[in-house]
C-alpha positions as CSV (number, residue, x, y, z in Angstrom):
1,X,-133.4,16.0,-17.3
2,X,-136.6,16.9,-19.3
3,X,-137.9,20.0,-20.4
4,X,-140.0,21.9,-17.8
5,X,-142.8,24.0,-20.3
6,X,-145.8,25.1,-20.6
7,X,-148.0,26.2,-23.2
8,X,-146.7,29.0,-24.6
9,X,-148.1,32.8,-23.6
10,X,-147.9,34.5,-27.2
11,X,-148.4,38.4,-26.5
12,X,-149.9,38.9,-29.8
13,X,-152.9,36.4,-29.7
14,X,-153.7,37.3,-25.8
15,X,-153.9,40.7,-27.3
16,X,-156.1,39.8,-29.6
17,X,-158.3,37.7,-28.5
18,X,-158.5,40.5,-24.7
19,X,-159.3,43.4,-27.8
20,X,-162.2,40.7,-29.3
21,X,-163.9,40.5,-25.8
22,X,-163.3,36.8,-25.6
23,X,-160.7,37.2,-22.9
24,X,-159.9,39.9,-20.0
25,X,-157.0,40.3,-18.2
26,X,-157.8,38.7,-14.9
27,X,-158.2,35.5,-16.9
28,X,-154.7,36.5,-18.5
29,X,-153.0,36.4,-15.1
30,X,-154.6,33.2,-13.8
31,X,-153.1,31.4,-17.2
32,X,-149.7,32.8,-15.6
33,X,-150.5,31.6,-11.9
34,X,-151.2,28.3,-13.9
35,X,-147.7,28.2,-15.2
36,X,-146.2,29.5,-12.1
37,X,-147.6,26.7,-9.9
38,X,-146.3,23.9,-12.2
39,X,-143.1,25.8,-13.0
40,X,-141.5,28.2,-10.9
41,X,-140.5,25.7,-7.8
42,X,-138.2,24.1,-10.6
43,X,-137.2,26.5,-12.5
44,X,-136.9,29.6,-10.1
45,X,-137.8,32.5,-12.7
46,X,-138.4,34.9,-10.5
47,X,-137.3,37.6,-7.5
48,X,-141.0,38.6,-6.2
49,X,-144.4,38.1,-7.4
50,X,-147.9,39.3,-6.4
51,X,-150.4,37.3,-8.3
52,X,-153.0,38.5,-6.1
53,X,-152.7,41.3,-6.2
54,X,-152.1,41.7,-9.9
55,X,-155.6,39.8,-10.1
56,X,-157.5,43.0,-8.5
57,X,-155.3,45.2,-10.6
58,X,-156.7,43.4,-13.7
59,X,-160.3,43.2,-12.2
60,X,-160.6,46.5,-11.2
61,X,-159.4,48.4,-14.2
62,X,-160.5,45.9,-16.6
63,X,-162.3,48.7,-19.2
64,X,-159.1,50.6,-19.4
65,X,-156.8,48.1,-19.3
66,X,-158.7,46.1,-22.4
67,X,-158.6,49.8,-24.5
68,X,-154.5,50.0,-23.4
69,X,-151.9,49.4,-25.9
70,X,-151.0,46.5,-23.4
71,X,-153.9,45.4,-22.8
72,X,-153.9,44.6,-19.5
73,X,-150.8,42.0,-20.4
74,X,-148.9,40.5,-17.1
75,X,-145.2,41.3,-17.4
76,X,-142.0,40.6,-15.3
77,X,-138.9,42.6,-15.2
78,X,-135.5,42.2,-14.3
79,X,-134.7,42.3,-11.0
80,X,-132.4,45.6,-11.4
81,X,-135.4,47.9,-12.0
82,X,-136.6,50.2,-9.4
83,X,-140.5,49.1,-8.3
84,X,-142.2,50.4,-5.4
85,X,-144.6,47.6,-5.4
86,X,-142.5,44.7,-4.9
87,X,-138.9,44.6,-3.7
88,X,-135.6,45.6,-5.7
89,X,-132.7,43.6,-4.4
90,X,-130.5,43.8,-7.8
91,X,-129.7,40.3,-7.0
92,X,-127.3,40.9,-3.9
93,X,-128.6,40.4,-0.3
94,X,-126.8,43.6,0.5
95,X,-130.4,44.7,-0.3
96,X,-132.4,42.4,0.8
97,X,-136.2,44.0,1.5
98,X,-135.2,47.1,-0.2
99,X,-138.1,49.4,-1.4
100,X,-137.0,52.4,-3.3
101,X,-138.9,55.4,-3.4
102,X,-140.1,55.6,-7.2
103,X,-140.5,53.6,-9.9
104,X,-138.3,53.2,-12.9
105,X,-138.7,55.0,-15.8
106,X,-139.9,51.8,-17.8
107,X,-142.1,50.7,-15.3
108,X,-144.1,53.4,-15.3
109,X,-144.2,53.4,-19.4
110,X,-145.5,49.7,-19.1
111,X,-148.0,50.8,-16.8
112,X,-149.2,53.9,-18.6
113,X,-149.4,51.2,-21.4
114,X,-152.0,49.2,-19.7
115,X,-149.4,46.1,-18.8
116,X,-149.6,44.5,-15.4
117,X,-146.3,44.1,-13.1
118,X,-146.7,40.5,-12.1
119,X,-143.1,40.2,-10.8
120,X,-139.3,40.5,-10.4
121,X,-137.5,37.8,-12.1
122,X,-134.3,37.2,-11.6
123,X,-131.3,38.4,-12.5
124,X,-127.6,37.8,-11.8
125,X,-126.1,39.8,-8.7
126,X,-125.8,43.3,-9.9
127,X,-126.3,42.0,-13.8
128,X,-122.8,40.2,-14.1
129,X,-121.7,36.8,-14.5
130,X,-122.2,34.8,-11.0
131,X,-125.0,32.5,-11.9
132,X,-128.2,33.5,-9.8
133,X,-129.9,29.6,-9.7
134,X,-132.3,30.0,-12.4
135,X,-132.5,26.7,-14.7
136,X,-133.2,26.8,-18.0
137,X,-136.7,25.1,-18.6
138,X,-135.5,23.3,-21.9
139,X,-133.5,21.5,-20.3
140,X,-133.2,22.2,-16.0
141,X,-129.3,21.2,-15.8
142,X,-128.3,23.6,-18.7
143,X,-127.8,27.2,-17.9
144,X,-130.0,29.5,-18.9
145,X,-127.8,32.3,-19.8
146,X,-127.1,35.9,-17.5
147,X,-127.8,38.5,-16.3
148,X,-131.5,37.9,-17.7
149,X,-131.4,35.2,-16.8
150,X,-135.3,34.9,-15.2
151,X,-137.2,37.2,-18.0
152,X,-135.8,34.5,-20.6
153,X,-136.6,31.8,-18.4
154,X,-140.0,32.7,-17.3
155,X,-141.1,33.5,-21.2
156,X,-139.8,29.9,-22.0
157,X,-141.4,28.1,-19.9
158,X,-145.0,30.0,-20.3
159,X,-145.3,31.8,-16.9
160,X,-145.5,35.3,-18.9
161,X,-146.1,36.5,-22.3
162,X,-143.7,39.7,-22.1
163,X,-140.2,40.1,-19.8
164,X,-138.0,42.5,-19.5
165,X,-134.4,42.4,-19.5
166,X,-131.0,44.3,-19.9
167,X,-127.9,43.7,-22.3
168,X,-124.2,45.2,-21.4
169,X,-122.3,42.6,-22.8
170,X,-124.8,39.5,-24.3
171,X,-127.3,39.4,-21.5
172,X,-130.5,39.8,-23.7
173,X,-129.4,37.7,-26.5
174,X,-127.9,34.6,-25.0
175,X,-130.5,33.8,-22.7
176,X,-133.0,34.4,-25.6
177,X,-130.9,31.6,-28.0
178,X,-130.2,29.1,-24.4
179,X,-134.0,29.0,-23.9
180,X,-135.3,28.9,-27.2
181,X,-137.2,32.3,-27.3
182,X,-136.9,35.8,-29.1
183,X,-134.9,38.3,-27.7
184,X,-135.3,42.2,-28.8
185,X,-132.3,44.7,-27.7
186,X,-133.4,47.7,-29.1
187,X,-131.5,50.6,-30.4
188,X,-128.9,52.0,-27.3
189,X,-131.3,54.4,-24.9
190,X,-134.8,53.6,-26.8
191,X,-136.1,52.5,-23.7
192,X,-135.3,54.2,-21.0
193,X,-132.7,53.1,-18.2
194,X,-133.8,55.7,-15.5
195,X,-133.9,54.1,-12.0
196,X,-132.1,50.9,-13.2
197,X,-129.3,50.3,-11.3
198,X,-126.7,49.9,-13.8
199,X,-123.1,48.4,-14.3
200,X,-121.8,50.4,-17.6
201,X,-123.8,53.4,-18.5
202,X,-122.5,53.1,-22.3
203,X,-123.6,49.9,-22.3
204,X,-126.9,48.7,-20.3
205,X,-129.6,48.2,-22.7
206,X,-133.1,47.5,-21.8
207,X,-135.2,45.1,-23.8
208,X,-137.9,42.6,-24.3
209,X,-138.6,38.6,-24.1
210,X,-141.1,37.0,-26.0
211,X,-142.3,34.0,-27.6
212,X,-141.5,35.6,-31.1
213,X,-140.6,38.2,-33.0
214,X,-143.7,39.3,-33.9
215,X,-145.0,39.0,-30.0
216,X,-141.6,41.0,-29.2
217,X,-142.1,43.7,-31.7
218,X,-145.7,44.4,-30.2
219,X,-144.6,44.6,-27.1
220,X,-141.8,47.2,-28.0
221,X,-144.2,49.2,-29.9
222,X,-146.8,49.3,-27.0
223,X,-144.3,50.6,-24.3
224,X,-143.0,52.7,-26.5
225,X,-145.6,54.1,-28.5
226,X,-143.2,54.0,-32.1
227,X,-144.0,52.3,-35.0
228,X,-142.2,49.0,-34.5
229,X,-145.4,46.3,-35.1
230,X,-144.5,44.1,-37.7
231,X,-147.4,41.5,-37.4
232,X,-150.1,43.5,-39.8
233,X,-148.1,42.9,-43.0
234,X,-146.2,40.2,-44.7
235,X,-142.2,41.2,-44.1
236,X,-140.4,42.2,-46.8
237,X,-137.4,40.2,-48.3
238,X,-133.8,42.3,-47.0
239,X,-131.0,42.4,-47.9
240,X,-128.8,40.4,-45.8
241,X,-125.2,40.4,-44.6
242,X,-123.7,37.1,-43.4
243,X,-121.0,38.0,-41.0
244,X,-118.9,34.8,-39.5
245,X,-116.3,38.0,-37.2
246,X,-113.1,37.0,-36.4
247,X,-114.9,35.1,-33.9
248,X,-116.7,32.5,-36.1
249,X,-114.4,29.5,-34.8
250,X,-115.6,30.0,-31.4
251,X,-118.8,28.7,-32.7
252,X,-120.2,25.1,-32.4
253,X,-119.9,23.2,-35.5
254,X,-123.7,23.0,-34.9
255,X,-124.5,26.4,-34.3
256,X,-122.4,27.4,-37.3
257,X,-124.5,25.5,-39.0
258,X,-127.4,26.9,-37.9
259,X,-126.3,30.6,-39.2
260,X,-126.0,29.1,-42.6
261,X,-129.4,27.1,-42.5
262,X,-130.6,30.6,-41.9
263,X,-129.1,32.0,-44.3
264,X,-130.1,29.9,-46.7
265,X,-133.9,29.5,-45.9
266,X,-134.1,32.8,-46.2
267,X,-132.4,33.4,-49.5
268,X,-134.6,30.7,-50.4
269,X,-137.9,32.8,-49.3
270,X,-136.6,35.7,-51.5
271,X,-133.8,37.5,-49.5
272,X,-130.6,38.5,-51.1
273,X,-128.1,37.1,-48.7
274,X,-123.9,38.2,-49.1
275,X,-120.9,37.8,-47.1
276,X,-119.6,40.5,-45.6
277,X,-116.2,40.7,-44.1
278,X,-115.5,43.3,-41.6
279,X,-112.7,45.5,-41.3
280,X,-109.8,45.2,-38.4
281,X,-111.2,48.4,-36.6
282,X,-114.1,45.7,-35.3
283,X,-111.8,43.2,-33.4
284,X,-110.1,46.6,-31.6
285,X,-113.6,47.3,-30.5
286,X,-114.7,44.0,-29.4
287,X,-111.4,43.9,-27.9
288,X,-112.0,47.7,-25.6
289,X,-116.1,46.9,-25.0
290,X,-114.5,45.0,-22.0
291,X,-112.3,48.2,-20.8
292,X,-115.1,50.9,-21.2
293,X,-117.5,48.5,-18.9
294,X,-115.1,47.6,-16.6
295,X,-114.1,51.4,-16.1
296,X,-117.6,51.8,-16.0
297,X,-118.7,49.1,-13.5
298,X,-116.0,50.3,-10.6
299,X,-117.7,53.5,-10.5
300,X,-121.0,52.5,-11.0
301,X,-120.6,50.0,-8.2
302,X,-118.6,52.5,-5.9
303,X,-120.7,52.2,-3.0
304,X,-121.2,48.3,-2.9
305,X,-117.1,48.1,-3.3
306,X,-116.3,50.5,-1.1
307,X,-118.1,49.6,1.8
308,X,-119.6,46.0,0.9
309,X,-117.2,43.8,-0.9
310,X,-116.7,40.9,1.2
311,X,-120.4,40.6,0.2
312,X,-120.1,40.6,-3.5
313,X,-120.3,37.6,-5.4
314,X,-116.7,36.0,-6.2
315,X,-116.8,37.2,-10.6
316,X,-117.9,40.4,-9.6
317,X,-115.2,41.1,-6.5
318,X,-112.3,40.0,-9.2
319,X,-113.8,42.0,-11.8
320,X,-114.1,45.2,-9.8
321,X,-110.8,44.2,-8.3
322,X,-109.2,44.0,-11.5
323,X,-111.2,47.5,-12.6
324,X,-109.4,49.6,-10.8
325,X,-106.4,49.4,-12.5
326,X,-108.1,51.1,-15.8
327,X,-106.8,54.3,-16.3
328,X,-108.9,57.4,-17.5
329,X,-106.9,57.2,-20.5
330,X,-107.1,53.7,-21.4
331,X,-110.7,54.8,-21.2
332,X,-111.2,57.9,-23.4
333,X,-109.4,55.8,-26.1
334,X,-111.3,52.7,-25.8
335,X,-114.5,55.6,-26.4
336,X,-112.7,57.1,-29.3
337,X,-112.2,53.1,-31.4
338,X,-115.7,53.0,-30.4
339,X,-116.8,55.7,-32.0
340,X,-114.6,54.8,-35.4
341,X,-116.2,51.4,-35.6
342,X,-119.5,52.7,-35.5
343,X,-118.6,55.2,-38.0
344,X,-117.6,52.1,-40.1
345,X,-120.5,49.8,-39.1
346,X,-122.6,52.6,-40.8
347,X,-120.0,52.1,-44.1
348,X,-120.1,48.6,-43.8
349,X,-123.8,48.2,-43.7
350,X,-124.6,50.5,-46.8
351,X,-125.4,47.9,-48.8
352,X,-127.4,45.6,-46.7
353,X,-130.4,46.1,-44.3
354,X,-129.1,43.8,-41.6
355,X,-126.7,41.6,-40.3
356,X,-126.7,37.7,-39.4
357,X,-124.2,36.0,-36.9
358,X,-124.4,33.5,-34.6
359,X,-126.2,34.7,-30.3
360,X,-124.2,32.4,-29.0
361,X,-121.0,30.1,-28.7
362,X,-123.7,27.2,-29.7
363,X,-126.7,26.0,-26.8
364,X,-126.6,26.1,-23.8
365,X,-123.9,24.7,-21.4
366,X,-124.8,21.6,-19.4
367,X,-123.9,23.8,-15.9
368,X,-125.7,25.6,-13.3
369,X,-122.0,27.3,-12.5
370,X,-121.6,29.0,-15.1
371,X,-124.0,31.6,-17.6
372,X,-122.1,31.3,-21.1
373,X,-120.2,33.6,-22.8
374,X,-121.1,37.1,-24.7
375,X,-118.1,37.0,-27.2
376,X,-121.0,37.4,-30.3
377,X,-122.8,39.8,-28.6
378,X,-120.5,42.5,-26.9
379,X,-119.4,44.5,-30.5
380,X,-122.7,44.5,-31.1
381,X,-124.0,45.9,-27.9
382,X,-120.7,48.8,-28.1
383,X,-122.0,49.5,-31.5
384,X,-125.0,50.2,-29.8
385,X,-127.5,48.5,-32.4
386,X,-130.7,46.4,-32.6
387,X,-130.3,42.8,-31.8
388,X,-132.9,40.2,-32.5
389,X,-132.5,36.6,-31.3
390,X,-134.3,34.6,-34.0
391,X,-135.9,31.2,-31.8
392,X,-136.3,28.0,-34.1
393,X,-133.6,25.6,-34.7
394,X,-132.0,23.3,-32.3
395,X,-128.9,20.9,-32.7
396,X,-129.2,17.5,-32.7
397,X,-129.7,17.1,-28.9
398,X,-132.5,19.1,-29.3
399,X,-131.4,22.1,-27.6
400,X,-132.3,25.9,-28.9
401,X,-129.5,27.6,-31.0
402,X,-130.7,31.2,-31.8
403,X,-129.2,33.6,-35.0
404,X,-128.8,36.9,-34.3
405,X,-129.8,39.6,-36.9
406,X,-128.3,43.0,-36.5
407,X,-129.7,46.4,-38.1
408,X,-128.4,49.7,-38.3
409,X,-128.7,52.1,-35.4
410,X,-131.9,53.3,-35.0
411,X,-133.6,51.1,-37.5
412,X,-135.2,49.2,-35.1
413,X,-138.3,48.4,-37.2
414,X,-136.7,47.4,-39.8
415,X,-134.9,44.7,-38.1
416,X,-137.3,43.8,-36.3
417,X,-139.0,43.4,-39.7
418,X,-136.1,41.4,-41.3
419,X,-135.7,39.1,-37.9
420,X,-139.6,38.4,-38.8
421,X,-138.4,37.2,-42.6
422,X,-135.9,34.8,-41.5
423,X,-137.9,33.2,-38.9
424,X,-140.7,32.6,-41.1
425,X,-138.1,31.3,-43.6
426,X,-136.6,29.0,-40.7
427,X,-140.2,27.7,-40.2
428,X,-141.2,26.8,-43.9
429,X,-138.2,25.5,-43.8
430,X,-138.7,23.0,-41.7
């Protein structure tokens, strides 16, 4: 089945060219209802939309929006984040037509920011693993990776320049690699998670969908208001760790060969690239990410289980069924390896600004029924780290395989930054 894109929506040249005068919002969002109409019946991106109404939005508060750090950009977010505006049905018809009260936290930064809520995209019931019916738009019979799954399929196909999403185990990062785009999971809590509805509160990370790094980074820096804009300077070369986890042989012969094209374009562009072998307190915690969110989830999800679980999806009812049984103490120790690997993740990474390893298993499945695995994302999300899926190489069915680079906690720019380097690198070459 062919490829269902249009041209792409790059953040960072909308911005631009809205700042120069030779563009205004409104025209930004019609460029969106452009896509929309060509691509949403097939791929099915999104929850809710208002195109109309973001149209007066933008037409109304056109001066302000063009002086906003946003500048007046149309974005969607995950279906798991409180609006007022449009419905919040976390994927689940248990709330079908719900309208909370308030707004999320983060949807009020993006509007603060001059960025225009354009719609809800879709997301997996509750953010787990039953698929949600969202096809990838490189290819419509591939899966285009959960829970996110309709930010990273609505930024891939050009219906919006900017998307919000969530990570608790790879839910940011897979999707990015599946549908060929960048993927930013920030640093654990940078952006807010208030009125999300989450599934593990020591895991659920918010973060952002774009075109590229670059585009991602902007975005990130204009909600947030940090420093994290790494599109005004030529990146600098880092100093990279290649790290193939105990995990490596889960990966495609193809996508393992991606990390080390990678890895070689950019020691070729001037990095310092070295293998980097981690120590046996990492497989203990990829091994107890799954027993903190599980504990997690079955309290989180109280409510729905207790007195709605002939309505939950089949994954999630064995999961929570399965939950139950974790005890506090398996719990408190799972927290307590946690808390050692980071400690060693910060030893570990001394001598190196960031990490690369594979986002994925390799591309993305040929199924609807199923939304990949997270086995080279989950440590990284427990470790509670910025993430960057690194778009640009495809195996030789022409699919997207994405490279992750990790950075140290709280070094957000930086990675951001080094992501930058090795995606130029993958570019030049060729």
């Amino acid at each position: 089945m062919p490829s269902t894109i249009g041209r792409p929506l790059r953040a960072l040249e909308l911005a631009n060219e809205i700042e120069a005068g030779a563009l205004t919002p409104a025209a930004v969002v019609d460029r969106c209802a452009e896509a929309i109409a060509a691509c949403e019946s097939e791929i099915g991106a999104f929850a809710a939309l208002d195109i109309e109404r973001t149209r007066r939005r933008a037409e109304a508060a056109a001066d302000r929006l063009m002086r906003a750090p946003l500048r007046g950009l149309p974005l969607g977010i995950k279906d798991i984040f409180d609006t007022t505006d449009l419905p919040t049905e976390y994927g689940s018809p248990i709330y079908a037509g719900h309208r909370p009260a308030a707004d999320a936290a983060l949807v009020s930064m993006i509007d603060r920011a001059g960025g225009l809520l354009l719609g809800k995209t879709v997301t997996t019931p509750f953010a787990f693993l039953d698929p949600a019916g969202t096809k990838n738009p490189r290819r419509p019979a591939h899966t285009p990776g959960g829970s996110s799954s309709g930010s990273a399929a609505a930024v891939a196909a050009g219906m919006l320049p900017l998307a919000i999403g969530t990570q608790t185990g790879g839910s940011m990062i897979r999707p990015a690699a599946y549908c060929g785009v960048a993927g930013f999971k920030p640093s654990f809590r940078l952006l807010p998670m208030v009125g999300c509805k989450h599934f593990s509160w020591s895991l659920d990370t918010a973060g952002i969908f774009a075109v590229s790094v670059a585009d991602a980074a902007f975005g990130a820096a204009a909600i947030t208001g940090r420093d994290l804009r790494v599109d005004r300077a030529t990146p600098a070369a880092p100093r990279i760790g290649l790290v193939r986890t105990h995990l490596w042989p889960e990966a495609s012969p193809a996508m393992q060969g991606a990390v080390e094209t990678a890895a070689k374009a950019a020691e070729k562009a001037g990095a310092t690239v070295r293998e980097i072998t981690l120590p046996a307190i990492f497989e203990d915690a990829f091994r107890i990410h799954a027993t903190i969110q599980d504990y997690e989830a079955y309290r989180a999800l109280a409510f729905e289980y207790d007195h709605h679980r002939d309505r939950l999806r089949p994954l999630l009812r064995r999961l929570l069924d399965e939950a139950a049984t974790v005890t506090p103490a398996a719990y408190d120790d799972a927290r307590r390896t946690a808390k050692r690997a980071r400690k060693a993740l910060a030893e570990v990474t001394a001598e190196v600004d960031v990490l690369l390893t594979p986002s994925a298993p390799g591309a993305a499945p040929q199924t609807l029924g199923s939304t990949g695995t997270s086995v080279f994302n989950r440590l990284w999300t427990l470790m509670g780290t910025p993430c960057i899926n690194v778009p640009g190489l495809d195996d030789p069915d022409g699919l997207p395989l994405g490279v992750q680079v990790v950075g140290r906690f709280a070094g957000d720019r930086a990675a951001l930054e080094a992501a930058l380097f090795v995606e130029q690198a993958i570019v030049r070459a060729g």
